[in-house]
Structure formats: structure tokens, C-alpha cells
ROSE-4610 file (N, C-alpha, C; in Angstrom, 1 decimal, always signed):
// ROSE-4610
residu = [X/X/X/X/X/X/X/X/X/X/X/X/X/X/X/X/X/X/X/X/X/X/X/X/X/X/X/X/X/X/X/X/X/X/X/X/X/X/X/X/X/X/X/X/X/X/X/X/X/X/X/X/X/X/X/X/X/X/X/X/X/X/X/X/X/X/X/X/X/X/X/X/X/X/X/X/X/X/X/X/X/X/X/X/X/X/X/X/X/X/X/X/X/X/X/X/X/X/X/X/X/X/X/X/X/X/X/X/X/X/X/X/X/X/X/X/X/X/X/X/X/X/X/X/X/X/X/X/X/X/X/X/X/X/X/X/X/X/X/X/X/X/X/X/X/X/X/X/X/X/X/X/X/X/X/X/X/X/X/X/X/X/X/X/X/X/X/X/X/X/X/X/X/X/X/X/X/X/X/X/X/X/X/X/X/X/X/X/X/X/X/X/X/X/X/X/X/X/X/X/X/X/X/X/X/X/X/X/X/X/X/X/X/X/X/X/X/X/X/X/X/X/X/X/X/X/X/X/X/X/X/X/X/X/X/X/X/X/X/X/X/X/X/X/X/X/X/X/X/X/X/X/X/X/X/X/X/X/X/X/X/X/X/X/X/X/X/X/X/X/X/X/X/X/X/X/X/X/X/X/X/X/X/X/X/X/X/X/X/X/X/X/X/X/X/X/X/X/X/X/X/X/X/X/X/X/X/X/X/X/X/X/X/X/X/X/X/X/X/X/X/X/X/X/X/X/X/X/X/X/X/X/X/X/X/X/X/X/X/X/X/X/X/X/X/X/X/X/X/X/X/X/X/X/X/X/X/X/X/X/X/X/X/X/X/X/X/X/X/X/X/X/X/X/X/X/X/X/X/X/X/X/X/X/X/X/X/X/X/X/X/X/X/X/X/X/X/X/X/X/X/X/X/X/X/X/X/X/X/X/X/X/X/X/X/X/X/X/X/X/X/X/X/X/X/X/X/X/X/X/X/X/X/X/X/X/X/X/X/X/X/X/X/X/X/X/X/X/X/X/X/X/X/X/X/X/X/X/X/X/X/X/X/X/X/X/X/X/X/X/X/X/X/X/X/X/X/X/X/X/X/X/X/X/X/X/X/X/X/X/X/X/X/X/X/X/X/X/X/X/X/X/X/X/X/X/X/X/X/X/X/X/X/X/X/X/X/X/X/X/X/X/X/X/X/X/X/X/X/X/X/X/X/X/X/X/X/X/X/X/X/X/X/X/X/X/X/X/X/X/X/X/X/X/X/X/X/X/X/X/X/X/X/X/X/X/X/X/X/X/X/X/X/X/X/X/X/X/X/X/X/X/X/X/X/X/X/X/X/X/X/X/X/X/X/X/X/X/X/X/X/X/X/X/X/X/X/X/X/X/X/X]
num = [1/1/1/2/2/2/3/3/3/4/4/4/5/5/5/6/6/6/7/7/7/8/8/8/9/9/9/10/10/10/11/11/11/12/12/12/13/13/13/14/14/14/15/15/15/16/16/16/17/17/17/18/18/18/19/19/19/20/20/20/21/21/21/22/22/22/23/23/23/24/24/24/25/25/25/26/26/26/27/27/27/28/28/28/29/29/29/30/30/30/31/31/31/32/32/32/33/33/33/34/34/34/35/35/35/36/36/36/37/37/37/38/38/38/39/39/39/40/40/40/41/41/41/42/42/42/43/43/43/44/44/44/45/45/45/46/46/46/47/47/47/48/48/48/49/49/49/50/50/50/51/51/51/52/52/52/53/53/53/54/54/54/55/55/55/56/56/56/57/57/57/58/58/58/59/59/59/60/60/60/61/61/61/62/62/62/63/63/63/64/64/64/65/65/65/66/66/66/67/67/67/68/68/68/69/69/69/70/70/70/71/71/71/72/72/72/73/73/73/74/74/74/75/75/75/76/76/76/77/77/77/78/78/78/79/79/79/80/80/80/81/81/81/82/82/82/83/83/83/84/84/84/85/85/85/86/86/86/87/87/87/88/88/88/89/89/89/90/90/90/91/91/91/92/92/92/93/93/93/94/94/94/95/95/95/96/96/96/97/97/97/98/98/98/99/99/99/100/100/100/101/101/101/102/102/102/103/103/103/104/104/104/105/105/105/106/106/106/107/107/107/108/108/108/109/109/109/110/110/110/111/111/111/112/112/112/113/113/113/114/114/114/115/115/115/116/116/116/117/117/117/118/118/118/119/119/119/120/120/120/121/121/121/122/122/122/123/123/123/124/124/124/125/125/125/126/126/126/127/127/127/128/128/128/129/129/129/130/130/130/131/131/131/132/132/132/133/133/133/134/134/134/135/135/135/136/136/136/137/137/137/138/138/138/139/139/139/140/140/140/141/141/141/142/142/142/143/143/143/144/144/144/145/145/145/146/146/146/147/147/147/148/148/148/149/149/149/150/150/150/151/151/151/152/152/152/153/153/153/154/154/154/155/155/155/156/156/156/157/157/157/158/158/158/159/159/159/160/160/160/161/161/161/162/162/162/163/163/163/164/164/164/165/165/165/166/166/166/167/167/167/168/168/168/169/169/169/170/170/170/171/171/171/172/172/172/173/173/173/174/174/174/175/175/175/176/176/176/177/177/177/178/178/178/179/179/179/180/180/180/181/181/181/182/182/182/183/183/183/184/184/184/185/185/185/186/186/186/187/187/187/188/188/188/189/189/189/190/190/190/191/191/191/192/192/192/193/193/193/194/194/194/195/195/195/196/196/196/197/197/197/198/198/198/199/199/199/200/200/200/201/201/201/202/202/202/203/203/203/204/204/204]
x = [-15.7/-14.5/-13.5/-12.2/-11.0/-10.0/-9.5/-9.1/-7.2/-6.3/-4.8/-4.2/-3.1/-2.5/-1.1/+0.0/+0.6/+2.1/+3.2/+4.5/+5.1/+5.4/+6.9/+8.2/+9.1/+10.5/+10.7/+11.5/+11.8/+11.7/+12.4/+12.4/+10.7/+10.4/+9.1/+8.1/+8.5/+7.8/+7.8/+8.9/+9.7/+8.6/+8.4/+8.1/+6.8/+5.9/+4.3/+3.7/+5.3/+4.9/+3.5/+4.0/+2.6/+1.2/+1.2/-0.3/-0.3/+0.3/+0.2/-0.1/+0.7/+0.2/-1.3/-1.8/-3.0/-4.2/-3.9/-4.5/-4.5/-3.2/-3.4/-4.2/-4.1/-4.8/-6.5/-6.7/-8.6/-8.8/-8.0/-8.5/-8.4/-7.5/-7.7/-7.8/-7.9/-8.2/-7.4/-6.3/-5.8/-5.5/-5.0/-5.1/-3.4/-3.5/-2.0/-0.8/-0.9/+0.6/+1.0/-0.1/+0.5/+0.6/+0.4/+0.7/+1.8/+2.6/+4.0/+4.9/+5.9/+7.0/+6.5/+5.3/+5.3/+5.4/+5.8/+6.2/+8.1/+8.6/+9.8/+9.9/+9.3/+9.3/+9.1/+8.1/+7.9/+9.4/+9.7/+11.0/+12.0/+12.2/+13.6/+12.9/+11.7/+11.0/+12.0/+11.4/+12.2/+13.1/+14.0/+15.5/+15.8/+14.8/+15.0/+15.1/+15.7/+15.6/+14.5/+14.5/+13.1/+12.0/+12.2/+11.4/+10.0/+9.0/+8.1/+6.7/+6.4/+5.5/+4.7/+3.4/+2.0/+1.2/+0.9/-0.7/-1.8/-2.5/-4.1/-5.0/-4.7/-4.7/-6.3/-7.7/-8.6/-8.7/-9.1/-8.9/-7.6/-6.6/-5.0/-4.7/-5.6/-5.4/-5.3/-6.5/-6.9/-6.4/-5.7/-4.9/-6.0/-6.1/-7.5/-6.7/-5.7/-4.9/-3.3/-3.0/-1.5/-1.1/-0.3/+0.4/+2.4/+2.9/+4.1/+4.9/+5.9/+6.7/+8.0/+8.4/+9.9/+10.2/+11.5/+12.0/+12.1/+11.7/+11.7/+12.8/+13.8/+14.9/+15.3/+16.1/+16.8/+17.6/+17.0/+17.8/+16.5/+15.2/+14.3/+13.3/+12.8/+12.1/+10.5/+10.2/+9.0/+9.2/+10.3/+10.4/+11.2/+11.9/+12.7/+11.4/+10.5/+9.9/+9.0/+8.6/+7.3/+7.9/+9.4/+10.2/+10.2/+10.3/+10.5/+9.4/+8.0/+6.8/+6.4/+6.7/+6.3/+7.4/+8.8/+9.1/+8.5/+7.9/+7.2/+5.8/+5.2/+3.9/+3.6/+2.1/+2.0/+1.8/+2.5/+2.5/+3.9/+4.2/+5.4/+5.4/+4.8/+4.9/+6.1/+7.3/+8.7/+9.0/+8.9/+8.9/+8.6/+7.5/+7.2/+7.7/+8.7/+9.5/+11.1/+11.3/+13.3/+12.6/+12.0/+11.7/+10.6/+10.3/+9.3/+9.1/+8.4/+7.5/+7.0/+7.5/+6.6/+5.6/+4.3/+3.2/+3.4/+3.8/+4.6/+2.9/+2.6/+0.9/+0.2/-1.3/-2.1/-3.6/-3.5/-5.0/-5.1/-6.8/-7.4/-8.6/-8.5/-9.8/-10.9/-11.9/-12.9/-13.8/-13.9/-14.9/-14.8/-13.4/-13.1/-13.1/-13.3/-13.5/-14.6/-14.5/-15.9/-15.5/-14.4/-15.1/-13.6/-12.7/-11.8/-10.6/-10.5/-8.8/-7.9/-8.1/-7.6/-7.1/-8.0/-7.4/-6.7/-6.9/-5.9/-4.9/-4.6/-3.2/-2.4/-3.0/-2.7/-1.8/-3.3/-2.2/-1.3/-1.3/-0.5/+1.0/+1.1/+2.2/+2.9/+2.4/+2.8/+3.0/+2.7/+3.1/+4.1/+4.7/+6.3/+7.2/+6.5/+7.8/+8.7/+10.3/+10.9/+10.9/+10.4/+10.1/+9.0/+9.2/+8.0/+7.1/+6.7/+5.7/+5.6/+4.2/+3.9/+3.3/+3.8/+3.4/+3.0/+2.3/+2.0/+1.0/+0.9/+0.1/-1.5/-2.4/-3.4/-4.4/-5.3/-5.8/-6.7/-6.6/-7.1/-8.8/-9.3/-11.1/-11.7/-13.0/-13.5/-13.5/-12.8/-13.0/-12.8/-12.9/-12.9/-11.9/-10.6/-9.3/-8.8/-9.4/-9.1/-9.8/-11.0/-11.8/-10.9/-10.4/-9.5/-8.0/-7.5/-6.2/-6.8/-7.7/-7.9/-8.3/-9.4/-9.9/-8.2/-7.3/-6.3/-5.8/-5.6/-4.8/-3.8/-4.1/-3.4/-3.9/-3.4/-3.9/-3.3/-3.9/-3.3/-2.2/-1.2/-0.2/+0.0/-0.3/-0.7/-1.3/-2.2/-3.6/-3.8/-4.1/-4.4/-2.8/-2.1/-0.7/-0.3/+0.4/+0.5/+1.7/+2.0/+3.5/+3.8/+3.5/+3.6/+2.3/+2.6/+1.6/+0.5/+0.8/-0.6/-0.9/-0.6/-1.9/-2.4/-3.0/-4.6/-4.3/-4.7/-4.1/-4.6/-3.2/-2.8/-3.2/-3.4/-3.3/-1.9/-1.2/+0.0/-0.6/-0.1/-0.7/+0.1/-0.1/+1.3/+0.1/+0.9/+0.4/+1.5/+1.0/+2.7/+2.0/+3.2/+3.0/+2.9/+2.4/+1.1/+0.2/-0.1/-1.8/-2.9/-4.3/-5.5/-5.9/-6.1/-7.4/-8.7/-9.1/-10.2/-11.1/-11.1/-12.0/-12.9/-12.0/-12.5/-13.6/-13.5/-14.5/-15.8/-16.9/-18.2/-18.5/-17.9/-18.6/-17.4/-16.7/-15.3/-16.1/-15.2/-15.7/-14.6/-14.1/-13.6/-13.8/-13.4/-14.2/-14.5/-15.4/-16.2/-15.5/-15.0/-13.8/-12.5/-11.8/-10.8/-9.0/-8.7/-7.3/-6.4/-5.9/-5.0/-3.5/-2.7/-1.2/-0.9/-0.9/-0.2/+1.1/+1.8/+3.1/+3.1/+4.3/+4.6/+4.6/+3.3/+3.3/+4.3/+4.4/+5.6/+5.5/+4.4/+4.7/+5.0/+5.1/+6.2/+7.3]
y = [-0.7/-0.1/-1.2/-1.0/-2.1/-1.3/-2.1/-2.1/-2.5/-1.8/-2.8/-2.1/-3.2/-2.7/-2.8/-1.9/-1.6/-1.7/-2.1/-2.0/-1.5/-0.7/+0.8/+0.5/+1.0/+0.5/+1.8/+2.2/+3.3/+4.5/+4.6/+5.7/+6.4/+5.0/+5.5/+5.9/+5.0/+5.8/+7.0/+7.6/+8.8/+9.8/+9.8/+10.3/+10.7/+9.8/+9.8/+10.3/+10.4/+11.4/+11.9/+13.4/+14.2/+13.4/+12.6/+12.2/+11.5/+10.4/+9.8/+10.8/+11.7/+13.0/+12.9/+13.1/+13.7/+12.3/+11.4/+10.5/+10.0/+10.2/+10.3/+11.7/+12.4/+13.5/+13.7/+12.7/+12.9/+11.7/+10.8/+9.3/+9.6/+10.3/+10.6/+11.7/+13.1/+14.3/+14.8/+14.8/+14.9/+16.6/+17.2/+18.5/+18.8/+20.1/+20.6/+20.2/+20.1/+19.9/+18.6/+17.6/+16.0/+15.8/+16.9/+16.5/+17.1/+18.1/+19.0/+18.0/+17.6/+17.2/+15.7/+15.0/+13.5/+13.3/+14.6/+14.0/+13.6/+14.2/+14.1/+12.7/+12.6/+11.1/+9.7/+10.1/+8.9/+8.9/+9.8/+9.8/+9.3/+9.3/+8.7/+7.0/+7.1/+5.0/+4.7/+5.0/+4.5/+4.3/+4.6/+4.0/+2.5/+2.4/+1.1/+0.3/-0.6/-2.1/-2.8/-3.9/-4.2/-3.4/-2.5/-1.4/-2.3/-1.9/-2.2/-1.5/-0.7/+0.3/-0.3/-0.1/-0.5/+0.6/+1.1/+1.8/+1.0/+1.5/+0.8/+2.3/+1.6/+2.3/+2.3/+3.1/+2.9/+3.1/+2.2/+2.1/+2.8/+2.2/+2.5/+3.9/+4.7/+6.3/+6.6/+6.8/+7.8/+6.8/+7.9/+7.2/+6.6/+5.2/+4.9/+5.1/+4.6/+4.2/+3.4/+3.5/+3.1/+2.7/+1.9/+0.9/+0.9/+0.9/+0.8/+0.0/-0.8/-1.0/-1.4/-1.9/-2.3/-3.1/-3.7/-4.6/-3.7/-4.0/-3.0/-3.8/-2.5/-3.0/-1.6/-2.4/-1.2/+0.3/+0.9/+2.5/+3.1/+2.5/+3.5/+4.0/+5.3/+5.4/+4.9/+4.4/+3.3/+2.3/+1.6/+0.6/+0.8/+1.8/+1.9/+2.5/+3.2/+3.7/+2.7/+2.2/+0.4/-0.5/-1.0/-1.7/-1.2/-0.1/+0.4/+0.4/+1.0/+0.4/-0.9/-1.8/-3.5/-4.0/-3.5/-3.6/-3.6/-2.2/-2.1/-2.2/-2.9/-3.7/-4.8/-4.9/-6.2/-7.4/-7.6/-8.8/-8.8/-9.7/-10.1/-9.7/-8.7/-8.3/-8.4/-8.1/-8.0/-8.7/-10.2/-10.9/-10.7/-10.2/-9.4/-8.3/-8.2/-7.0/-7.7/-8.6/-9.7/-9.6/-9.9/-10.1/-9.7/-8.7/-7.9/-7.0/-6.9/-6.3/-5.3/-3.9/-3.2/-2.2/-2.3/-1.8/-0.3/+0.8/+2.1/+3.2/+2.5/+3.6/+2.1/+2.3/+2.0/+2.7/+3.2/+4.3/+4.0/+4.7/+4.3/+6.0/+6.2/+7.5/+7.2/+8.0/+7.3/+6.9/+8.1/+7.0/+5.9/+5.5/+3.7/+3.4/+3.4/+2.8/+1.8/+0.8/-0.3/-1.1/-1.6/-1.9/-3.3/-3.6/-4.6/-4.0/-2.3/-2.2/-2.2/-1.8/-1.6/-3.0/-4.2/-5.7/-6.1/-6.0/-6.6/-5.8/-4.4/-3.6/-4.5/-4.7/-5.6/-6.7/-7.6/-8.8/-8.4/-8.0/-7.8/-7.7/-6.3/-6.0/-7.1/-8.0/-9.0/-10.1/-10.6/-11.6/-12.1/-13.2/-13.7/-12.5/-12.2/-11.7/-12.3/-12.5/-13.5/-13.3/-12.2/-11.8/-12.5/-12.9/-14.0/-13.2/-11.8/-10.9/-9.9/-9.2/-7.9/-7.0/-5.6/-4.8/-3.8/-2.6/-1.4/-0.8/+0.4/+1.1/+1.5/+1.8/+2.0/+2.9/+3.9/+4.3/+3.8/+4.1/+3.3/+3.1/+2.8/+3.2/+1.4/+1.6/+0.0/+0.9/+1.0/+1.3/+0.2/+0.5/-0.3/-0.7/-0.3/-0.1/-1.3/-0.9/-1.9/-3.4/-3.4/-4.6/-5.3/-4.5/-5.2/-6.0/-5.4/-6.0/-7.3/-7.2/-8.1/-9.1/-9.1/-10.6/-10.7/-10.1/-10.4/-11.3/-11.2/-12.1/-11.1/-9.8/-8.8/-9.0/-8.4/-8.8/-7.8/-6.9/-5.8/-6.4/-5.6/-5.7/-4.4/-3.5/-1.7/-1.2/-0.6/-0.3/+1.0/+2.4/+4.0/+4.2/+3.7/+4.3/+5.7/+6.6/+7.4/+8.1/+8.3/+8.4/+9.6/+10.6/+11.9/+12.8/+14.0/+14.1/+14.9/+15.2/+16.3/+15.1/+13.9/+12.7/+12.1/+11.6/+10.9/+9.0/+8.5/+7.0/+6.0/+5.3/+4.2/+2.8/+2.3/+0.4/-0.2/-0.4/-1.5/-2.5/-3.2/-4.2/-5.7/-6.6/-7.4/-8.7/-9.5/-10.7/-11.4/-12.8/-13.8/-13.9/-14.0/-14.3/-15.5/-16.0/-14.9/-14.8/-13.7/-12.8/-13.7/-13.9/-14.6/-14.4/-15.6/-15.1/-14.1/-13.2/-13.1/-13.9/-15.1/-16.0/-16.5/-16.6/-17.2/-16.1/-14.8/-13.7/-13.7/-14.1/-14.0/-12.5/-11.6/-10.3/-9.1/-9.9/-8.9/-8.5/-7.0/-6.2/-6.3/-7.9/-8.1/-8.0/-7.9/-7.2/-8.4/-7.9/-9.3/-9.2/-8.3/-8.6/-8.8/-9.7/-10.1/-8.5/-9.1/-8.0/-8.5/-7.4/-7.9/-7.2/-7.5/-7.0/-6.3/-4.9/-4.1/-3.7/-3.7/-3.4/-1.8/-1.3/-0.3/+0.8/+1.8/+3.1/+3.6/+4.3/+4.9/+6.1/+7.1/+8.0/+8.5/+7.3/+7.5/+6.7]
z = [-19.2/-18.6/-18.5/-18.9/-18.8/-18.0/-16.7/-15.9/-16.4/-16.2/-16.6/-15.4/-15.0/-13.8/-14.9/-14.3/-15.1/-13.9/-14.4/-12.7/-13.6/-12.7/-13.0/-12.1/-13.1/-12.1/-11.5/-10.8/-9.5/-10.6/-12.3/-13.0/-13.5/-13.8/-14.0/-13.1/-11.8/-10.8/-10.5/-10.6/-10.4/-11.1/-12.8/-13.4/-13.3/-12.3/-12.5/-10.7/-10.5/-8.9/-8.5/-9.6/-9.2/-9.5/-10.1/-10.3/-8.9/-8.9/-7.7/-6.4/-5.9/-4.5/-5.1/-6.6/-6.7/-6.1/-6.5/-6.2/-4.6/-4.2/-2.8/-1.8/-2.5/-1.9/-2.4/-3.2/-3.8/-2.8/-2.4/-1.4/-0.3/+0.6/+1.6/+2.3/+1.2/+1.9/+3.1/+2.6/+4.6/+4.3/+5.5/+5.9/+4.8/+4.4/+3.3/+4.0/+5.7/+6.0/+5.6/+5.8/+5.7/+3.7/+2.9/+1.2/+1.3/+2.2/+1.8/+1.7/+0.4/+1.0/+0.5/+0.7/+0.0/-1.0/-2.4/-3.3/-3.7/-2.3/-1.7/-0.6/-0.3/+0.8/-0.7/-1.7/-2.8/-3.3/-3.6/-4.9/-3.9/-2.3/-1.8/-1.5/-1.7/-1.4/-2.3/-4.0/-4.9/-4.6/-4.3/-4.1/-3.4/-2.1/-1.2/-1.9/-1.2/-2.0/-1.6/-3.1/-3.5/-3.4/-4.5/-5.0/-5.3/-5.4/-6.5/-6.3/-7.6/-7.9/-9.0/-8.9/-9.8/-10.0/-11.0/-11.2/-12.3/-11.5/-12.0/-13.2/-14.5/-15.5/-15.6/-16.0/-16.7/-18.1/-18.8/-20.5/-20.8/-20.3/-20.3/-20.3/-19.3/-19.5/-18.2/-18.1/-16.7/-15.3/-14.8/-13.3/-12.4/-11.9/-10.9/-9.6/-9.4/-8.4/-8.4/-7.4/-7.1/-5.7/-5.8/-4.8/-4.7/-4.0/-3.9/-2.1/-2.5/-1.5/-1.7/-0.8/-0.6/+0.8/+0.4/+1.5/+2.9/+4.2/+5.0/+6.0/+6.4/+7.0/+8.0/+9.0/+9.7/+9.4/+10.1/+9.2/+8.4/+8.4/+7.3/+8.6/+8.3/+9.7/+10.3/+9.1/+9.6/+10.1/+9.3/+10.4/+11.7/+11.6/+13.0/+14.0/+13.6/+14.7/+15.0/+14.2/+14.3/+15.4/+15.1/+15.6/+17.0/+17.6/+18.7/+19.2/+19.0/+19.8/+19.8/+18.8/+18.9/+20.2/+20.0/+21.5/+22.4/+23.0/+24.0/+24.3/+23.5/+23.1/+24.2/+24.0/+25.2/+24.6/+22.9/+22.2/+21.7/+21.4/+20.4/+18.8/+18.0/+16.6/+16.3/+16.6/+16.3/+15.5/+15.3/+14.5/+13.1/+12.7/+11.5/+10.6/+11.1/+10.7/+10.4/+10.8/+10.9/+9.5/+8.2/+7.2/+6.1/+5.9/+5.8/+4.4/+3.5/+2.5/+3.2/+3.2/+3.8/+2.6/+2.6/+1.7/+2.0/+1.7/+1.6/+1.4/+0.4/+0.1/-1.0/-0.8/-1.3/-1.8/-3.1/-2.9/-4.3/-4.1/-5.4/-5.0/-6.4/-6.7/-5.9/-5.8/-5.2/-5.6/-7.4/-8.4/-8.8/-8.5/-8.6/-7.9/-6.8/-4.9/-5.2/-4.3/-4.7/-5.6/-6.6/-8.1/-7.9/-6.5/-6.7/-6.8/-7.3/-7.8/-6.5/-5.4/-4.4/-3.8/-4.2/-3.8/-4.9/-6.0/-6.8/-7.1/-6.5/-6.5/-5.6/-4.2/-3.6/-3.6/-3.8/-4.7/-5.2/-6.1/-7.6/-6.9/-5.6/-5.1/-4.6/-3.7/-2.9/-3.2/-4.5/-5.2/-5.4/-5.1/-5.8/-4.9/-3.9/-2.8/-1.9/-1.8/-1.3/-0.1/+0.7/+2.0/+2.7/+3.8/+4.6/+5.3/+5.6/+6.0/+5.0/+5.0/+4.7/+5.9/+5.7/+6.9/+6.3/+6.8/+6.5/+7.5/+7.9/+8.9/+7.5/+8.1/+8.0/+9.7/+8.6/+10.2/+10.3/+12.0/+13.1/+13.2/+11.9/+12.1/+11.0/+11.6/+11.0/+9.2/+8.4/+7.2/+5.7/+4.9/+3.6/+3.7/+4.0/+3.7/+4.7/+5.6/+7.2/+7.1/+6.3/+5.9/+4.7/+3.8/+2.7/+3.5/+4.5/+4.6/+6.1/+6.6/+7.4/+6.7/+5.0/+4.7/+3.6/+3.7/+2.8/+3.4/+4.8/+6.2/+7.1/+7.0/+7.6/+9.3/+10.5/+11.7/+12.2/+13.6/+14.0/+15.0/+14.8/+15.7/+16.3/+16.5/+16.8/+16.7/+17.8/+17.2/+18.4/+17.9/+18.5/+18.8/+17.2/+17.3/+16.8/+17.2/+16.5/+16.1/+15.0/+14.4/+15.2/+15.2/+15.5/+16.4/+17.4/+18.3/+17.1/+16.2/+15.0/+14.2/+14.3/+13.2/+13.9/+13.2/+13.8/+14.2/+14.9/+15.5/+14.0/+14.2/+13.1/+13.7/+13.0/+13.3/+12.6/+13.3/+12.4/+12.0/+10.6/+10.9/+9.8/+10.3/+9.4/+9.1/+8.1/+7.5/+6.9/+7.0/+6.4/+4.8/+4.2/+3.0/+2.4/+1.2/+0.4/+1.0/+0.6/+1.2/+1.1/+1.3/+0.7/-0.3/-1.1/-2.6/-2.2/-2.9/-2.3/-2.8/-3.7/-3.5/-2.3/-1.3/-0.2/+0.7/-0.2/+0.7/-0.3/+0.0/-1.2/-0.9/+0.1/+0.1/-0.8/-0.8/-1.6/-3.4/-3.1/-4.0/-5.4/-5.3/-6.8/-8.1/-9.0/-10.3/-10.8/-11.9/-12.4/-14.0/-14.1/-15.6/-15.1/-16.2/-16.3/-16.1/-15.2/-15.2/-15.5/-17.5/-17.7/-17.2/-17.7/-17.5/-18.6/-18.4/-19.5/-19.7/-20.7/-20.5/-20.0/-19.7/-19.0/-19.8/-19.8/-20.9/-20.8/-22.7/-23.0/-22.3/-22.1/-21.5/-20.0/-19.4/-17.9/-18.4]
């Protein structure tokens, strides 16, 4: 199996929407109200500044997974509502946010779960970003997801947060940039083939 990670600019992103909901909705199963409308929240990310969108192709076909973010700044509602609880926090996070990459969505299938794509979407995102943090919520449970951004160098700054009274409690959570190799983890689920860079398929 050959693995290519592939970056889309905001149009292409645009275009590969629906698969993307689909892949978010086989990784995290959430209830029909929280899929209404996210393929309307992805198409207005596009737009922020410092866009940047990846999918993780298998044998340059089949969708494994996707990652997307952007510069996070005042006026977008994550960070305005992040900003306002690290306020009233019994730590100083605030800081994390004056300059910030904020990671928008990260998911992968689940028959590819286990196999590295999920850390090197990762990487890949955060790379060569002129922003001095990365941030992004994740929920609030010891999961794979929560284990990948803490050996990255992610660290909670909010934790049994919750956006809204009907979701389930979030962990904020930030890291300075660059992220960690996962060299440094011997238990990391890195792949053991080479990932190359594919140009951007014609059909998105």
C-alpha cells in the first residue's frame, strides 16, 4: 500500500468537501446534528488566511484522511470563544493564541487508523509555518488522538471544556512550533514506508 499526502489550495479544497464530511463522519460518528452544516463551516475555513489543506491519498485514490488550518485571529469564533475562557482560566494560555496555527480538523478512516497517517498529516500541516503556536480542541478522553498531539508537544490548556451546552467536553490544547519528530517516540505508530509528496490530483 503507498501512502501520498497530497495539499490542496482553498479551490481544491472546496471541491473534495463531501468526501471530507464523509471521512469525518466514518472517524468520529457524531450524532446528524453535529454533520448539518460542516460542509458549510469547511467551505467558509477556506477562505481564512493562511489557508492550508492536505489529504492523505491510498495508491493515489481512495481518501484515507485529511487535515486543514489557518492563521487563527480575532473575529473567527474559535478563537474568540478559546480566548475568552483562557481568560478566565486558572493558567495563563492566552499567550498561545497572540500567534497561532490553529489545526481546524484532523481525521483519518479507521481502516487506516494505526498505520502513522494521522501524524504525518500532522507534521506535514505544521511545517514551515511562520506562526510561533499551534492550537486545536480535541475531546476531552485518554484517546489515540490525545496521545498523538501530546508526544507531538501539544499540552492542555482547557480541559472538560465545552463549546456549547448539547457537546461533549473538549481539551484545548496548544504547542510552540515546530511540533516533535516522532522519532523521539519508539511507541509511535509511524509508517515504515517512505511518504512521498504527490502533486495535486487533477480531479479536485
Amino acid at each position: 500500500m503507498k501512502v501520498t499526502v497530497a495539499e490542496l489550495g482553498p479551490a481544491e479544497f472546496r471541491s473534495a468537501i463531501d468526501g471530507f464530511v464523509a471521512v469525518y463522519a466514518a472517524a468520529m460518528k457524531p450524532p446528524e446534528r453535529m454533520l448539518a452544516g460542516r460542509d458549510i463551516i469547511m467551505d467558509r475555513h477556506a477562505a481564512n488566511p493562511g489557508f492550508r489543506g492536505l489529504a492523505a491519498l491510498v495508491d493515489q485514490n481512495a481518501l484515507a484522511g485529511f487535515t486543514y488550518g489557518f492563521h487563527g485571529a480575532p473575529g473567527q469564533w474559535w478563537h474568540d470563544v478559546v480566548a475568552g475562557a483562557l481568560a478566565l482560566g486558572p493558567r495563563d494560555g492566552g499567550a498561545y493564541l497572540d500567534d497561532s496555527f490553529e489545526v481546524a480538523e484532523l481525521h483519518v478512516v479507521p481502516a487506516y487508523q494505526g498505520m502513522g497517517i494521522g501524524r504525518e498529516l500532522l507534521l506535514r500541516l505544521t511545517e514551515d509555518r511562520q506562526e510561533r503556536t499551534a492550537v486545536l480542541s480535541t475531546m476531552d478522553t485518554e484517546s489515540p488522538a490525545r496521545r498523538l498531539y501530546r508526544t507531538s508537544g501539544f499540552t492542555d490548556l482547557l480541559t472538560g471544556f465545552r463549546f456549547s451546552g448539547g457537546e461533549p467536553p473538549y481539551a484545548v490544547m496548544g504547542a510552540r512550533l515546530p511540533l516533535r519528530s516522532p522519532s523521539s517516540d519508539p511507541g509511535d505508530d509511524a509508517p515504515d514506508q517512505p511518504w512521498p509528496r504527490s502533486p495535486r490530483p487533477s480531479s479536485w
